[in-house]
MIZA-854155 format. One record per residue (C-alpha): residue in three letters; x, y, z. Coordinates in pm, whole numbers, plus 50000, padded with zeros to 5 digits. Example, Ala and Ser with C-alpha at 12.3 -4.5 7.8 and 13.67 -1.06 7.14 Angstrom:
REM MIZA-854155
ALA512304955050780;SER513674989450714;
This chain:
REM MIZA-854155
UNK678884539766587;UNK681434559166374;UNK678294573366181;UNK677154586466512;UNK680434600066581;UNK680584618066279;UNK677374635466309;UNK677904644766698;UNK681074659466580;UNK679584680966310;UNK676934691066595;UNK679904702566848;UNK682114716166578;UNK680034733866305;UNK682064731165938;UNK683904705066085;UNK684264689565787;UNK684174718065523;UNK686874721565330;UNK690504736665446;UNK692934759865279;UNK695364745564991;UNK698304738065287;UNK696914708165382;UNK697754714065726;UNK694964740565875;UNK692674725766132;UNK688904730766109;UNK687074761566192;UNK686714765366550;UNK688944738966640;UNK691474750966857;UNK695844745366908;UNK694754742167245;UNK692174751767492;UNK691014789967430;UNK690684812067724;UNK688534844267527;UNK685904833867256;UNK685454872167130;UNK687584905467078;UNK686034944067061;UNK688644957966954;UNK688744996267029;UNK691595009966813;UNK692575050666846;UNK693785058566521;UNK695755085766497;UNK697905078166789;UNK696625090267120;UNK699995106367373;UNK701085080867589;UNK702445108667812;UNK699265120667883;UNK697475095067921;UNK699435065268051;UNK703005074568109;UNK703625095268414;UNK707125110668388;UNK707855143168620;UNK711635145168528;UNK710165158068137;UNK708355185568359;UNK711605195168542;UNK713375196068203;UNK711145217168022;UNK712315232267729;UNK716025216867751;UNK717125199567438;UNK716445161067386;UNK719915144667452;UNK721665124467173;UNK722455099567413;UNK718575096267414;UNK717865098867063;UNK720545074866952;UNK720335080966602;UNK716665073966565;UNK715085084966222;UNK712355111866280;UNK709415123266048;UNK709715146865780;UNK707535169966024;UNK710195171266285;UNK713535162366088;UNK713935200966006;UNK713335216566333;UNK716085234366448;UNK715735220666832;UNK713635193366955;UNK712755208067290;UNK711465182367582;UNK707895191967713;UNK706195174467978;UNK702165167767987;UNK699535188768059;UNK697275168468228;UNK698055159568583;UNK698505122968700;UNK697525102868983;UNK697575069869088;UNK694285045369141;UNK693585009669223;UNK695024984969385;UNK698504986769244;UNK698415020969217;UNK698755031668842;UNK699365064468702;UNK696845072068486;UNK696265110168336;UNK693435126968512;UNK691895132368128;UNK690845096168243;UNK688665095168523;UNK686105069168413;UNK688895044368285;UNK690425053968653;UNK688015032468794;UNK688615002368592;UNK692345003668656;UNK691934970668805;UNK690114954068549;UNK692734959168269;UNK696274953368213;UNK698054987368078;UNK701284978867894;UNK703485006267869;UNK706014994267632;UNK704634984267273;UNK706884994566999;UNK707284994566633;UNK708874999266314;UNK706605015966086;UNK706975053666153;UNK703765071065960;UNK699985063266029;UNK699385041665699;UNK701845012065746;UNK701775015466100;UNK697865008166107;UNK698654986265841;UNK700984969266062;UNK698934960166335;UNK695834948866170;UNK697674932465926;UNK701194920966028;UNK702794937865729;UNK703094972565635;UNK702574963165278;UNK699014963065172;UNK697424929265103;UNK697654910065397;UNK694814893965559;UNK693554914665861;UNK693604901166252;UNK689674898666199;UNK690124877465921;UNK692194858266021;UNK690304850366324;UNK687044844766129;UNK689434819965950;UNK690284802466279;UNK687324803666489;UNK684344802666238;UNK681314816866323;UNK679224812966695;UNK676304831166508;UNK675214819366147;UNK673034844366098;UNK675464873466174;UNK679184877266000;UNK681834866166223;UNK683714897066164;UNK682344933066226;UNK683524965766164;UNK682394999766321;UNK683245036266242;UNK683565069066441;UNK685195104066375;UNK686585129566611;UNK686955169666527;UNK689705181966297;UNK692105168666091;UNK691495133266059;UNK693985107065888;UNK691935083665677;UNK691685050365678;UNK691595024565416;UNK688834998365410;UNK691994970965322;UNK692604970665759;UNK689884950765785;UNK689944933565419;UNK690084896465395;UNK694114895565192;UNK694444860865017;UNK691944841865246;UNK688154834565134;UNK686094868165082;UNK683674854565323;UNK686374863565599;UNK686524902565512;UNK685024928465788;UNK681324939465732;UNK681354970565786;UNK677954987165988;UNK677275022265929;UNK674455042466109;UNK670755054665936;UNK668275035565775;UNK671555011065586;UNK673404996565804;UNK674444972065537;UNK674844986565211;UNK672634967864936;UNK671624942465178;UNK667714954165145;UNK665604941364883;UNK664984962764599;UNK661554981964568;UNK658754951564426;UNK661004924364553;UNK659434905264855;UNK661474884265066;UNK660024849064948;UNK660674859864574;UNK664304872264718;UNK664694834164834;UNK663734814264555;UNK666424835164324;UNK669384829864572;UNK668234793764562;UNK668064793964176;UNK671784815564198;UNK673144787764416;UNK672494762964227;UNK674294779263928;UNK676814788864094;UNK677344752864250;UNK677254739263862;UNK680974763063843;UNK681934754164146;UNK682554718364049;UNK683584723963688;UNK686324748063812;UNK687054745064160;UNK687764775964262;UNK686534784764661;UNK685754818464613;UNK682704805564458;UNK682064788164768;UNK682444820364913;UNK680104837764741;UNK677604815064763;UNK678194818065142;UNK678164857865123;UNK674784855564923;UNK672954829865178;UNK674824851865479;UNK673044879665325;UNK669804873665315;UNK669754863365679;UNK670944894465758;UNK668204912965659;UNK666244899065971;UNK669694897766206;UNK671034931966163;UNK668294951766185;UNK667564934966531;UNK671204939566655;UNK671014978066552;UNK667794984866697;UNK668144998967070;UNK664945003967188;UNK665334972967425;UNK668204986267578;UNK667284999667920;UNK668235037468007;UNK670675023268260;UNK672695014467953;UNK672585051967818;UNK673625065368173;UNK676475036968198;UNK677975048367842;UNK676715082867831;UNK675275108967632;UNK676465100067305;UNK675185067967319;UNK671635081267198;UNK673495093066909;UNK674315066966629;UNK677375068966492;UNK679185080466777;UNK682155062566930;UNK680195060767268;UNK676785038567035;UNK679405018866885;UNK680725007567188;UNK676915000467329;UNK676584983966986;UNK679754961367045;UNK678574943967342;UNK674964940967154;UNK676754924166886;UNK679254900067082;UNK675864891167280;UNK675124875366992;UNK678314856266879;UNK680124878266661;UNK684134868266679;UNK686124906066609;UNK684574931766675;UNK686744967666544;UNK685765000466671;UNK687925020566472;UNK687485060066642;UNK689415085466358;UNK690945117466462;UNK694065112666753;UNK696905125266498;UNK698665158866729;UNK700925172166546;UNK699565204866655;UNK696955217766931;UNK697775187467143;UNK696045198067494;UNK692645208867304;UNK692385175667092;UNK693885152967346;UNK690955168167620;UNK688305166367324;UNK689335129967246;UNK689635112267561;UNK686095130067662;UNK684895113067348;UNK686175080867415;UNK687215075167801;UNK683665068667964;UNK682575048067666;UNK685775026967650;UNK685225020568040;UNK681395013568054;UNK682324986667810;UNK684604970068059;UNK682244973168304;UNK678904962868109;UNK680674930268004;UNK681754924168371;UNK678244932168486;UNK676974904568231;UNK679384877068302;UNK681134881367978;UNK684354897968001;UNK686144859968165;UNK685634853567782;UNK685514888667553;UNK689014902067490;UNK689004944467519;UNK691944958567371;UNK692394997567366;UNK695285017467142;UNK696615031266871;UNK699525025966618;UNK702005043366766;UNK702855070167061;UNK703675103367051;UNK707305124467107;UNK708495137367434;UNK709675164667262;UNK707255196567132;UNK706705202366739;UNK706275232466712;UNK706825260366978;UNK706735247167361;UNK705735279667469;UNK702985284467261;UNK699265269967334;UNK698915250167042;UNK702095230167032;UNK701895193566931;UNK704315159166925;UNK705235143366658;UNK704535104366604;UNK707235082466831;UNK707345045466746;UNK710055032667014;UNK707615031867296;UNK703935033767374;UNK701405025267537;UNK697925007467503;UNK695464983467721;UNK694004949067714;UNK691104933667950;UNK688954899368040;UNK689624870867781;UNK692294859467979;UNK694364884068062;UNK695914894668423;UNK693634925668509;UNK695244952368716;UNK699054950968633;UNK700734973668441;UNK703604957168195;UNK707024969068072;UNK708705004668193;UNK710435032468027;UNK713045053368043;UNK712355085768259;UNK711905106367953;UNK709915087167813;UNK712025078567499;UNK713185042867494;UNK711615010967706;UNK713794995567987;UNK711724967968020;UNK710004940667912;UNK709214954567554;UNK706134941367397;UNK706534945866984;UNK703714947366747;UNK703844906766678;UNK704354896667028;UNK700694910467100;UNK699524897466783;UNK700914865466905;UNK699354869767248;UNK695874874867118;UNK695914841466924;UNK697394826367225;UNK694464837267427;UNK692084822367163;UNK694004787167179;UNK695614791166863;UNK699644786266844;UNK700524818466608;UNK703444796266414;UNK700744770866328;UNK697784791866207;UNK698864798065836;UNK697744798465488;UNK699584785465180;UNK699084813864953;UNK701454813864636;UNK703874789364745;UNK704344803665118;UNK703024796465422;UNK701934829365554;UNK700444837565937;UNK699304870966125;UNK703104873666282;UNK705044868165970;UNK708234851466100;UNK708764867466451;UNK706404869966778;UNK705974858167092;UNK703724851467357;UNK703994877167666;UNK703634854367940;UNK703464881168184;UNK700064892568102;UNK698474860468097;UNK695924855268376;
């Protein structure tokens, strides 16, 4: 009977028994704190930091007070950017782009928005993230990582940690590119790197063409039976040094290698559209015919959590404004806002988005004050880490609220501030994992996503 047990638990729990990290405390992969609400994140981050007060923020009083000098009493000391620190006057300027108010609950959004208008009550908009980090490296850094030092294991990775994989033949953690027009900030492949945990855990990143996977083909002469028999003959090498040494990144390569070579039947499968019905280009739109795009990717994201893939990252390169803000900010959300709402609405339509966590943002906000000249058509804001704004859906969160309030310029939050590890916190919550519990013994500490500070915003939970 306890033999049966044993194998009905491996079948219910795959790698239930497969070895844990050195703390001796970690539970197996895919078993849970407690019971997980979402089983899957796309995660559709705007690098560059997209304007909050276009987009999300509605205040009219920065309108009235255009031009007039950001008060001290506002400002409160707060450090500013070597791009702004110099200017002689840090004059308010209020958006653009109109705003109205949609759904139930009526919530300003920016008209640059219309498509995510009409999914207003499908997501939960929280208007008052905040951080530390102050420039586009560690502040990326920061919330992919928990750290603004380099090194760190990223959120995917840590979740492929935690959850395992629901497909074997896919990686449990993907990674997909797109670029906007201009000046882009880069980014470094270390967001979505694996830290001190198993490589297996790292991001696979999928690019568009004929390679989706770089070196994952077979070389010219190589057939895939001959391709076999050596990663069979590698294994078993590579098992002789696993037990004379012990080390688990040998276990992880042999993993990587085997992962591999199923691959070359799974991904090519996953990246191949033609069964996708032309209701599907219509719902995402144009640029969904074009790979590469963020618009594909997004298409490509709900192909791939279809098929079990854990973390899914769109990463979509190009938001920074420190200059021409009305041109890019038009330019970007055109890129971006039908896509990011067909999503939301394709995984509704398919009885997935109960369980797939959507999360839309950036690492920061943007000033309420112009950089540059405020009269001029090509004025910008400068980056603004005390409040902004970003949105979650499905996977357990409430849809159709909006969460936390600022001030009425638009400086400082009022209420309910949500900081960088509180919605790391949140989004292990919603996967049943308590975020003080899932760590890794690395070098004498216990490290976690969170570091030593988060918690759980209640007030989103559905």
């Amino acid at each position: 009977m306890a033999a049966f047990g044993l194998a009905l638990g491996t079948l219910l729990v795959p790698d239930l028994f497969k070895g844990k990290s050195d703390d001796g405390e970690s539970l197996p992969p895919g078993v849970t704190h407690f019971a997980p609400k979402a089983k899957r994140v796309i995660y559709l981050f705007q690098s560059g930091a997209p304007s909050q007060l276009e987009l999300f923020d509605y205040k009219p009083l920065l309108s009235k007070m255009q031009g007039e000098e950001l008060p001290d009493s506002v400002r409160n000391g707060q450090r500013l950017t070597g791009m702004t620190a110099n200017q002689k006057s840090l004059p308010l300027i209020g958006s653009f782009s109109g705003f109205k108010q949609h759904g139930q609950n009526g919530a300003w959004l920016g008209d640059l928005l219309p498509f995510t208008s009409k999914i207003v009550d499908d997501i939960c908009i929280i208007r008052s993230m905040h951080t530390e980090a102050i420039n586009h490296d560690p502040a990326v850094s920061f919330f992919q990582t928990g750290s603004q030092q380099p090194g760190r294991p990223s959120i995917g990775s840590w979740m492929s940690y935690g959850l395992g994989s629901e497909n074997k033949n896919l990686p449990s953690f993907c990674v997909l590119l797109s670029r906007g027009k201009g000046d882009i900030q880069p980014l470094a492949s270390r967001n979505w790197g694996n830290g001190f945990l198993d490589s297996i855990h790292q991001g696979v990143h999928l690019q568009s063409g004929q390679d989706p996977v770089l070196y994952l083909q077979n070389p010219a002469g190589t057939d895939k039976q001959s391709r076999g028999q050596m990663l069979e003959h590698l294994a078993s090498l590579n098992r002789i040094q696993e037990e004379e040494f012990g080390d688990p990144e040998i276990t992880a390569r042999i993993a990587q290698y085997e992962m591999a070579y199923r691959m070359q039947t799974s991904v090519p499968e996953v990246m191949n559209f033609t069964d996708e019905p032309e209701s599907s280009y219509k719902l995402y739109g144009a640029d969904s015919l074009q790979p590469g795009t963020f618009a594909a990717n997004c298409l490509l994201a709900r192909r791939l959590s279809e098929r079990g893939v854990r973390f899914i990252q769109l990463y979509h390169m190009g938001w920074d404004a420190h200059s021409d803000l009305p041109e890019r900010t038009r330019n970007f959300t055109k890129n971006v806002d039908q896509a990011s709402a067909a999503l939301v609405q394709d995984l509704k339509n398919r009885g997935m988005l109960d369980e797939t966590l959507v999360i839309w943002g950036g690492e920061f906000g943007r000033t309420n004050y112009c950089q540059g000249n405020y009269k001029a058509d090509n004025y910008g804001r400068d980056h603004h880490p005390r409040c902004f704004s970003i949105w979650m859906a499905g996977g357990g969160v409430k849809p159709g609220i909006v969460y936390g309030e600022t001030d009425e310029l638009g400086y400082n939050i009022v209420k309910d501030p949500v900081h960088v590890h509180d919605f790391q916190a949140t989004v292990l919550n919603l996967f049943g994992y308590d975020h003080e519990k899932l760590i890794y013994k690395h070098q004498g500490r216990r490290y976690r996503l969170t570091d030593v500070s988060g918690h759980v915003i209640k007030g989103i939970l559905a």
